[in-house]
Residue frames as qw, qx, qy, qz and C-alpha x, y, z in Angstrom:
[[0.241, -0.474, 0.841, -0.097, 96.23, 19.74, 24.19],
 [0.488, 0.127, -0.761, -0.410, 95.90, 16.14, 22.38],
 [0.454, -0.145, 0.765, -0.433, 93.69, 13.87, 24.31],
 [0.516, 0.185, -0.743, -0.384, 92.81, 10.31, 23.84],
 [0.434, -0.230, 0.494, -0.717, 90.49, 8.90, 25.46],
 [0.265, 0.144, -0.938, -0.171, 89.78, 4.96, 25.40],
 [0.657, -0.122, 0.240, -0.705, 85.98, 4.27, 26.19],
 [0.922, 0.065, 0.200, -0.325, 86.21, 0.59, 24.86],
 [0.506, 0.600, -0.584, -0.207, 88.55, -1.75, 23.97],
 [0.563, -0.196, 0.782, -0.183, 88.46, -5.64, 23.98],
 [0.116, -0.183, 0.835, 0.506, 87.43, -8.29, 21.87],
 [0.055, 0.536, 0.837, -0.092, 84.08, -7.92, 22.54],
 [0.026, -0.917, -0.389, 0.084, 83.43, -3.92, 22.24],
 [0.494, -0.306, 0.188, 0.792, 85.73, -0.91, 20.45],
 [0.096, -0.896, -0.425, -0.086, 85.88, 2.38, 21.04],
 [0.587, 0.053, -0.033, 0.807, 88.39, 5.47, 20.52],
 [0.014, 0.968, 0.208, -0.136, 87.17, 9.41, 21.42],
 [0.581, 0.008, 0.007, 0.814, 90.34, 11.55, 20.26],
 [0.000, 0.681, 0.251, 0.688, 89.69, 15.46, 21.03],
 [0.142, -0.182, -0.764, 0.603, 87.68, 16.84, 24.08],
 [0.241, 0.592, 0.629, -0.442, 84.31, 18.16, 25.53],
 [0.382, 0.566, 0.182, -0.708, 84.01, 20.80, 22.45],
 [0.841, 0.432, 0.033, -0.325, 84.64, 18.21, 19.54],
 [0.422, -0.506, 0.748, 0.077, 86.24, 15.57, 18.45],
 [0.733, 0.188, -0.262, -0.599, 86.31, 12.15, 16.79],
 [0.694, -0.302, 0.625, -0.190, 85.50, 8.57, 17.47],
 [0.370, 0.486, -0.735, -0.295, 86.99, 5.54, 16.07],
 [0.270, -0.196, -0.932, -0.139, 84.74, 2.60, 15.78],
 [0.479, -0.241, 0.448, -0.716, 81.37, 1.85, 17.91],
 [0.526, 0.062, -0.847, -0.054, 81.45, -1.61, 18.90],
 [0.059, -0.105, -0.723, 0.680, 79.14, -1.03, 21.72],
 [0.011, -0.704, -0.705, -0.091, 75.28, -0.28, 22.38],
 [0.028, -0.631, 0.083, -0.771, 74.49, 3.51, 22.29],
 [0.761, -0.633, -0.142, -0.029, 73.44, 3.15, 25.59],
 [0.821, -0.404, 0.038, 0.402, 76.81, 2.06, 26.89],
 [0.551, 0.480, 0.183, 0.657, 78.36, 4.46, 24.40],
 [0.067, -0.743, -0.256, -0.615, 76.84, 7.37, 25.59],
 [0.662, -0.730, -0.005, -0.171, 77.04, 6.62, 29.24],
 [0.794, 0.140, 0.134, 0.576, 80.76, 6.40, 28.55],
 [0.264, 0.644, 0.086, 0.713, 81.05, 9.91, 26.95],
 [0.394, -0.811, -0.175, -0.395, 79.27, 11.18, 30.00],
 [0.732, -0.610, 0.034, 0.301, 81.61, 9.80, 32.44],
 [0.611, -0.237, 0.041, 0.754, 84.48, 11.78, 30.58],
 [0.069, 0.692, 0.316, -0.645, 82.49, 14.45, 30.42],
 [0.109, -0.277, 0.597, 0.745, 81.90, 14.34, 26.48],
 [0.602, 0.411, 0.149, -0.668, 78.82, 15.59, 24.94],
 [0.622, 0.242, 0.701, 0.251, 77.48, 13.42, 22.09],
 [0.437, 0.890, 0.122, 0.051, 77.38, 16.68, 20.13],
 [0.100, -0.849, 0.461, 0.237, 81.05, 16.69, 20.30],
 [0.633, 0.052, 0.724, 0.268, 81.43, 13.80, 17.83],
 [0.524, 0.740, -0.101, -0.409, 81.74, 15.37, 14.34],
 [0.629, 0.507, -0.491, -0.325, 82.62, 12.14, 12.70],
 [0.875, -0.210, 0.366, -0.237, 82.86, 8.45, 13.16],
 [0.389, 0.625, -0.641, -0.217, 85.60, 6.67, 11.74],
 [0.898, -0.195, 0.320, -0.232, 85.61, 2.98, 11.02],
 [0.141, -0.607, 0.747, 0.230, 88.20, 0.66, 10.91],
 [0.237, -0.054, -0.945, -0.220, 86.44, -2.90, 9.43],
 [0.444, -0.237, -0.048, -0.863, 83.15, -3.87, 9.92],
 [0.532, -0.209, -0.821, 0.005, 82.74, -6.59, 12.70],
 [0.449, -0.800, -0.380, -0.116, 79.98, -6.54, 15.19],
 [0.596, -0.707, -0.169, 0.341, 82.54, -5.53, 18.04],
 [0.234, -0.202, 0.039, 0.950, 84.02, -2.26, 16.23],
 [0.211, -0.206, -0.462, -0.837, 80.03, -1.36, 14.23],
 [0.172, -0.473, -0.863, -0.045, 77.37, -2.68, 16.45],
 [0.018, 0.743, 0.430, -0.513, 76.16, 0.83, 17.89],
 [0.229, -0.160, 0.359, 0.891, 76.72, 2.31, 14.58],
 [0.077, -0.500, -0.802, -0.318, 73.13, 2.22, 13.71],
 [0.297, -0.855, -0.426, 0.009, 71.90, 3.94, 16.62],
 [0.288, -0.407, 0.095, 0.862, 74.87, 6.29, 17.15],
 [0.198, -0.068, 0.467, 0.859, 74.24, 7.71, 13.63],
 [0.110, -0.600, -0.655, -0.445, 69.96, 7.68, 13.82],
 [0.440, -0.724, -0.477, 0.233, 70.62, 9.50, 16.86],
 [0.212, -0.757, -0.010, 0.618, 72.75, 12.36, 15.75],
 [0.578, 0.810, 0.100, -0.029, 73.67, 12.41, 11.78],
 [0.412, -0.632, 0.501, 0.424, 77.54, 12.16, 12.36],
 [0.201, 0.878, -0.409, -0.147, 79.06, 11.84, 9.69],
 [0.850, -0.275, 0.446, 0.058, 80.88, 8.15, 9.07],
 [0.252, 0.866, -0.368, -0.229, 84.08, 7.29, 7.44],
 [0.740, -0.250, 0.613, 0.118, 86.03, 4.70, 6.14],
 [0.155, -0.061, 0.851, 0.499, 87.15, 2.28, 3.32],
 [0.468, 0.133, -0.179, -0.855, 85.54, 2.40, 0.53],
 [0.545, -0.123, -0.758, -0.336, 84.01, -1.40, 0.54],
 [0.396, -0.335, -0.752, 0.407, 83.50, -1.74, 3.95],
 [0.372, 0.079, 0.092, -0.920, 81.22, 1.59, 3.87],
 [0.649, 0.047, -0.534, -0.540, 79.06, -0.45, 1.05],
 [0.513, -0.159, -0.839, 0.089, 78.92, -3.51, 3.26],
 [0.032, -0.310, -0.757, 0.575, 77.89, -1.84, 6.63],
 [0.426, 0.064, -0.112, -0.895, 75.08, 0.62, 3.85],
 [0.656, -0.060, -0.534, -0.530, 73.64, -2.79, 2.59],
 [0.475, -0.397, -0.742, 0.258, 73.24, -4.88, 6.00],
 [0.210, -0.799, -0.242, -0.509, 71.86, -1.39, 7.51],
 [0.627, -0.196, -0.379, 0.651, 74.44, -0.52, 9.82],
 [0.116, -0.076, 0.013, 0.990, 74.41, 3.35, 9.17],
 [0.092, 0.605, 0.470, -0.636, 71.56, 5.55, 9.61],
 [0.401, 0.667, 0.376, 0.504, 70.08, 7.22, 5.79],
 [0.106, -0.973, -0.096, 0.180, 70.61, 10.69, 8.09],
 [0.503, -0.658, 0.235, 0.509, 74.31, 10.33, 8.18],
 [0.574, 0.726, -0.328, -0.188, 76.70, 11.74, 5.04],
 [0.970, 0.071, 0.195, 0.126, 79.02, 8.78, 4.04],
 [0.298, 0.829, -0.454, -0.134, 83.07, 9.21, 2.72],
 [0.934, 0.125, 0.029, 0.334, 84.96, 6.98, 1.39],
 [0.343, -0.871, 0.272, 0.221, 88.15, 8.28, 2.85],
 [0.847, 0.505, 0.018, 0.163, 90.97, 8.26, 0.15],
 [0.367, 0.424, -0.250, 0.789, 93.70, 10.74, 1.42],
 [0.335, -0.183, -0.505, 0.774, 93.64, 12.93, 4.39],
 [0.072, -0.604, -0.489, -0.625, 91.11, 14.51, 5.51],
 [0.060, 0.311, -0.484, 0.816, 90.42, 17.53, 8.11],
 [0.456, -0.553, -0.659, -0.230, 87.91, 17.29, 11.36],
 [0.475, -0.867, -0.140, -0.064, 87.79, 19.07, 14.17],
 [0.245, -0.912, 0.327, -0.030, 90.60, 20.89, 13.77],
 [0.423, -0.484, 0.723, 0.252, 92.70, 17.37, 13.08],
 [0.373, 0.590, -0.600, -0.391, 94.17, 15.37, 10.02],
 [0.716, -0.213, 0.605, -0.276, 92.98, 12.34, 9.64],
 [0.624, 0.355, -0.590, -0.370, 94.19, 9.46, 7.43],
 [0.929, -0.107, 0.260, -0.239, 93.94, 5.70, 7.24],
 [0.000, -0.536, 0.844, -0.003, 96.49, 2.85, 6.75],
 [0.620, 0.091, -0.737, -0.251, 96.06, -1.19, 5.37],
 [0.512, -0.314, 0.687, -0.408, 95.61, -3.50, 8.18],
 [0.347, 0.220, -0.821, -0.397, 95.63, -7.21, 7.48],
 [0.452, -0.026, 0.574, -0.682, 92.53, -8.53, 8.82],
 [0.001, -0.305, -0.937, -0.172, 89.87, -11.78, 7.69],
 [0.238, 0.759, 0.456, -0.400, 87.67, -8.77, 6.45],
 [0.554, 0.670, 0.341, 0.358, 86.76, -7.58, 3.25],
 [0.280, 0.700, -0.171, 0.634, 88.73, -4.21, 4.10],
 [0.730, -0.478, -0.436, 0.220, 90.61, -3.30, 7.20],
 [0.407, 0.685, -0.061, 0.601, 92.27, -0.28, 8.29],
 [0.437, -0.532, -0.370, 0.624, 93.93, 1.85, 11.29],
 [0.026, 0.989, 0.116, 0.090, 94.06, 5.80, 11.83],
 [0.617, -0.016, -0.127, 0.776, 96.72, 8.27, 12.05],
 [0.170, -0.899, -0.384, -0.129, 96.07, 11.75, 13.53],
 [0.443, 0.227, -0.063, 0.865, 97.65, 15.00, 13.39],
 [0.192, -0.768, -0.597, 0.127, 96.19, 17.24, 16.02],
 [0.117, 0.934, 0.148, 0.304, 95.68, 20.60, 16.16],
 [0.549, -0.799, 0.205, 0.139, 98.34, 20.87, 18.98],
 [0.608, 0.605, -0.514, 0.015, 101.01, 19.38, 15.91],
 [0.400, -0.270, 0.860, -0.165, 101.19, 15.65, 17.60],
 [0.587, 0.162, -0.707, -0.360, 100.78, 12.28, 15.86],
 [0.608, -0.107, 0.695, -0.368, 98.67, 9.88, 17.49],
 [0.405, 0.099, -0.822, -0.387, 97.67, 6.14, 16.00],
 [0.705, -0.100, 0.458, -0.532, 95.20, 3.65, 16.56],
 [0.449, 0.307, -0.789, -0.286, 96.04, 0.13, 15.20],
 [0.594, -0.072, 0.704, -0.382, 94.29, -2.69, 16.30],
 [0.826, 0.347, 0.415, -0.158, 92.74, -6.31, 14.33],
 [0.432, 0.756, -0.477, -0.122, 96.05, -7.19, 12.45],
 [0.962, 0.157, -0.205, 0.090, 97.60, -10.36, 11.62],
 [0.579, -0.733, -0.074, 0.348, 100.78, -8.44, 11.69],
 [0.017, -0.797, 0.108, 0.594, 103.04, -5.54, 11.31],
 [0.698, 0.584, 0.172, 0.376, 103.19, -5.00, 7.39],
 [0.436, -0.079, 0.079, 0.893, 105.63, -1.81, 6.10],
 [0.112, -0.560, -0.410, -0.711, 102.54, -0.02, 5.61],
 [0.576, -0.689, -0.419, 0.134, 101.78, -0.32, 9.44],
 [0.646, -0.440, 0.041, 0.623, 105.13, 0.34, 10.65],
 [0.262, 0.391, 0.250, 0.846, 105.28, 3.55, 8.48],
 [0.329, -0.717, -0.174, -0.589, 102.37, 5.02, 9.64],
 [0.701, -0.661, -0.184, 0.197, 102.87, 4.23, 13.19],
 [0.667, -0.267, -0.118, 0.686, 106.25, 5.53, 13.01],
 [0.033, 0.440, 0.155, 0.884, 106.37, 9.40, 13.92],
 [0.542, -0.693, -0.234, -0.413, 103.35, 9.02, 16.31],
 [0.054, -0.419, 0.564, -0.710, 104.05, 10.20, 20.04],
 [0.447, -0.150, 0.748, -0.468, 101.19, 7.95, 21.20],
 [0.437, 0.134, -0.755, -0.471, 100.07, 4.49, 19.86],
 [0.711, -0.144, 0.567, -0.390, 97.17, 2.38, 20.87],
 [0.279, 0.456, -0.808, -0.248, 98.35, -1.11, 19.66],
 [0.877, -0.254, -0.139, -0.383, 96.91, -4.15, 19.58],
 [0.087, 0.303, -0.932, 0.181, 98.17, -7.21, 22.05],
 [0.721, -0.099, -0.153, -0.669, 95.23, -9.26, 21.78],
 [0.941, -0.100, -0.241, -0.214, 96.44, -12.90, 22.42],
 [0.157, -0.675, 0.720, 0.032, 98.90, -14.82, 24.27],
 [0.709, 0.296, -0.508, -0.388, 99.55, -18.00, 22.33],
 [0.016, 0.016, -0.939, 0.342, 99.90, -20.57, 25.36],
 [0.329, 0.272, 0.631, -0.648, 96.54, -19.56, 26.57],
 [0.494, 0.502, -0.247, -0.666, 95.52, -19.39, 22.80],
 [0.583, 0.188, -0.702, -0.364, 96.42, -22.82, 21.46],
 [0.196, 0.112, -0.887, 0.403, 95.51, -24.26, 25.15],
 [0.326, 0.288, 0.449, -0.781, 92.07, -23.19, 25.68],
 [0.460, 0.355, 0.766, -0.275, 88.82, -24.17, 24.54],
 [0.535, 0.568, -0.149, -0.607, 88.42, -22.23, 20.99],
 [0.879, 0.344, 0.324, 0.067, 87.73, -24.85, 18.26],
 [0.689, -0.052, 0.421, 0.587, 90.74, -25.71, 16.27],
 [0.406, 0.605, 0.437, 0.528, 89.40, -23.12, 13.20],
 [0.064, -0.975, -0.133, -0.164, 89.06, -20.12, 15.12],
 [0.647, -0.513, 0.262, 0.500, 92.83, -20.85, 16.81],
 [0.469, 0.164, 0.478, 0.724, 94.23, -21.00, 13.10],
 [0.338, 0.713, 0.361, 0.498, 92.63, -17.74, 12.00],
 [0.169, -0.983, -0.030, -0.065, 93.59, -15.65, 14.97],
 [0.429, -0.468, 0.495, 0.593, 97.63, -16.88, 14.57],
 [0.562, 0.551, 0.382, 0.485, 97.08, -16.52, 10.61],
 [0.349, -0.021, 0.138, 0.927, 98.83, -13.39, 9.20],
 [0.135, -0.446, -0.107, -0.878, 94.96, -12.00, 8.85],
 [0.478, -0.621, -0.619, 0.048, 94.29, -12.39, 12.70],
 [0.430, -0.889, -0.002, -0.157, 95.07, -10.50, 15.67],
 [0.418, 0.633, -0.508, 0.408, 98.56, -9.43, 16.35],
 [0.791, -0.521, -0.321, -0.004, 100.11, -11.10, 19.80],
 [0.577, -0.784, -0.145, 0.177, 101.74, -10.12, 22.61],
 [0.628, -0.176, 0.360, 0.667, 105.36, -10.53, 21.30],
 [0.451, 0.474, 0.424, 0.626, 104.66, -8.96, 18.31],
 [0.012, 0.838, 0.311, 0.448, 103.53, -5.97, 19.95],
 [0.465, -0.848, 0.028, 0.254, 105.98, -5.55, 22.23],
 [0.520, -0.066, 0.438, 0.731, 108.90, -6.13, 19.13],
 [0.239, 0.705, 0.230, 0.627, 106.95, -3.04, 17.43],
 [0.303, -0.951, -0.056, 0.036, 106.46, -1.02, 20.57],
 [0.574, -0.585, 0.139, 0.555, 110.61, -1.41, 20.47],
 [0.326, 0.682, 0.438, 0.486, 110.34, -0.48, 16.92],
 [0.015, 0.893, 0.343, 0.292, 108.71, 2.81, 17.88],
 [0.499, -0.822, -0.066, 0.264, 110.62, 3.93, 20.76],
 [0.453, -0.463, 0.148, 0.748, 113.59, 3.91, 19.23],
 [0.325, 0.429, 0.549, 0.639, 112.03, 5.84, 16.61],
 [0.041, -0.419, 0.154, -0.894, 111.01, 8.59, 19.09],
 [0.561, -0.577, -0.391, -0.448, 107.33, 7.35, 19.97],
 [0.114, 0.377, -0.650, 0.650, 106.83, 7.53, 23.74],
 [0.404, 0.040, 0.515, -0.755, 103.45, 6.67, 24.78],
 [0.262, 0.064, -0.879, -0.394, 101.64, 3.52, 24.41],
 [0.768, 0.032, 0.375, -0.518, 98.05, 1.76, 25.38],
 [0.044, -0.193, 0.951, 0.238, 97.94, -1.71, 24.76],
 [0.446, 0.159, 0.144, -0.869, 94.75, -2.62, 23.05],
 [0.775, 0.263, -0.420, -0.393, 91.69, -4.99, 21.60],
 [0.091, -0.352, 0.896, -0.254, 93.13, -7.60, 24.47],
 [0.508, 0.039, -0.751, -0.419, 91.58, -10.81, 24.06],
 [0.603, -0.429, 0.431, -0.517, 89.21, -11.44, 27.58],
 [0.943, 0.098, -0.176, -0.266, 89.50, -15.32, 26.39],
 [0.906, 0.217, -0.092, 0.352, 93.23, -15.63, 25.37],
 [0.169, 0.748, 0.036, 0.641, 94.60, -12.89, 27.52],
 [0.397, -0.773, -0.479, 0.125, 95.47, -11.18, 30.63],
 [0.150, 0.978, -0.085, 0.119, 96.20, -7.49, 31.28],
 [0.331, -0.800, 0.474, 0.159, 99.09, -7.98, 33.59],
 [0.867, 0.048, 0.492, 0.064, 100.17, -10.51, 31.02],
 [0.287, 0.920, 0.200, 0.179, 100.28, -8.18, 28.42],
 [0.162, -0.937, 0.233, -0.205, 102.15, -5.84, 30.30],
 [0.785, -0.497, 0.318, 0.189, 104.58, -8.08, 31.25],
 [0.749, 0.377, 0.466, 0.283, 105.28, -9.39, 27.86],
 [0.383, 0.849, 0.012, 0.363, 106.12, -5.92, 26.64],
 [0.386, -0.889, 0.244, -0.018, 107.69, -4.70, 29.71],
 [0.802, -0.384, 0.403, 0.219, 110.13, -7.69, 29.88],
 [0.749, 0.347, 0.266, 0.498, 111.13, -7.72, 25.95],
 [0.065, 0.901, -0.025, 0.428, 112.09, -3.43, 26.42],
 [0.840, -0.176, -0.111, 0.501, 115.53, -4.24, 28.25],
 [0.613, 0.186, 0.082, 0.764, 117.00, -1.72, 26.90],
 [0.137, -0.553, -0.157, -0.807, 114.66, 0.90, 28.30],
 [0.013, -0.131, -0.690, 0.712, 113.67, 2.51, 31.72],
 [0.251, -0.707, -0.625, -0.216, 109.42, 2.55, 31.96],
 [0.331, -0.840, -0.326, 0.280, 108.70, 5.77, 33.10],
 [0.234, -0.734, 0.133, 0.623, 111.67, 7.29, 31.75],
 [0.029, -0.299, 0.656, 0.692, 111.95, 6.43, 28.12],
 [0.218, -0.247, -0.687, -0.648, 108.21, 5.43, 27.59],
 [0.475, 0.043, 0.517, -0.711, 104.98, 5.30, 29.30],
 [0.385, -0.147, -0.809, -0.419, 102.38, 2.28, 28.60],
 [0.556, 0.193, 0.597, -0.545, 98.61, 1.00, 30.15],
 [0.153, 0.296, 0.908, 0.253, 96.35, -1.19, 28.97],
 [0.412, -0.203, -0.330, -0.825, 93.38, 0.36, 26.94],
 [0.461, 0.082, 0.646, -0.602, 90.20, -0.78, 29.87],
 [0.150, 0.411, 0.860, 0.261, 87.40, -3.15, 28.46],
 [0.259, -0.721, -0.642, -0.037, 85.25, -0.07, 30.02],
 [0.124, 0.478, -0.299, 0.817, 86.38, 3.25, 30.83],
 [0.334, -0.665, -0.664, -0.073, 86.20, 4.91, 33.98],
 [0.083, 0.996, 0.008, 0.021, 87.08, 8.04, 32.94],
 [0.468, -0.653, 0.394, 0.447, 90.35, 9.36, 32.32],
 [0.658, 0.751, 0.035, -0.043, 92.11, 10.35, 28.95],
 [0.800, -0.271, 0.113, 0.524, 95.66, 9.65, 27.97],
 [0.192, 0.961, -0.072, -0.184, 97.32, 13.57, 27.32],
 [0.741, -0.263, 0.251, 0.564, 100.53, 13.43, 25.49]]
């Protein structure tokens, strides 16, 4: 059975486990091994059940425990093929681990794993798409300006999507970030807001998907039930509970895995 299991996600620290206790794989580690690890443990996931690390771009708060994740076990790390080279030369990645420049689909524990554009103020930027062994599509998208036709392809098909809703843009152009950092997170390569992710999440449904986490939420320019509102309210045309299911992806697990 597919499980997805959200150990981090915020603007400060991101983290994705997809599998369970006898292997799996994680997308991003934007956290300290420490906090990584004591994660796994609370959902009862060995660190020898990671047989590959997949990375989506290479800012501190999706790579910073990638160092010590990978001197501590040899996983295996994946990604684009420039944003490998950038996290080899600033020594991000252990010399133990093997390295792929992911081009096409490729198998891991048992699932199918490919990668998709994301527009992002980084030298490469990408989301996942997973085909698990149970034949379900799951997605992770997060750190996107917003929704190209490459997105909204790959997302569409998947039965559960963790999506970013990182900002609301009152609290965003009203709060205290300096004028430059406002303009790059509404620029087409910032972070995708609230609206926007609740006009794809209607996208998806009526395209089948059913199961959503809202993710990568912005602790600054943000609030969960805010979020959640925002989507809830702009899905009129649907019953919550009966024609989708959504939660917010935790800054922090504490335990619990979304099964769909």
């Amino acid at each position: 059975m597919a499980r997805l299991y959200p150990l981090f996600s915020s603007s400060k620290g991101n983290s994705t486990f997809i599998g369970n206790e006898k292997g799996g794989i994680l997308i991003d580690a934007g956290v300290s091994f420490k906090r990584l690890s004591a994660a796994l443990e609370v959902n009862n996931i060995p660190l020898s059940a990671i047989q590959g690390v997949f990375i989506t771009h290479g800012h501190s708060d999706h790579v910073c425990g990638l160092k010590m994740l990978t001197s501590k076990t040899g996983c295996s790390v994946y990604g684009q093929k420039k944003t490998l080279r950038q996290l080899i030369d600033s020594d991000k990645i252990s010399p133990r681990s093997y390295i792929v420049d992911l081009n096409d689909k490729i198998t891991v524990s048992g699932m199918e794993i490919s990668l998709f554009n994301t527009p992002h103020d980084t030298i490469q930027s990408c989301g996942y798409k997973i085909h698990t062994s149970d034949d379900k599509y799951c997605a992770v998208c997060t750190d996107l300006g917003y929704i190209t036709e490459e997105v909204d392809n790959a997302l569409t098909g998947c039965k559960m999507v963790l999506i970013e809703s990182n900002y609301d843009e009152n609290m965003l152009r009203t709060g205290n970030y300096p004028f430059h950092l406002k303009e790059r997170i509404l620029s087409d390569n910032g972070h995708l807001s609230n609206p926007d992710c609740a006009a794809q999440i209607e996208r998806l449904i009526k395209k089948g998907s059913t199961h959503f986490l809202l993710g990568h939420l912005s602790q600054d320019n943000n609030r969960p039930y805010i979020a959640d509102k925002t989507t809830t309210d702009y899905l009129t045309e649907f019953t919550r509970g009966k024609d989708y299911l959504m939660g917010i992806a935790p800054v922090e697990t504490k335990g619990g895995a979304v099964i769909f």
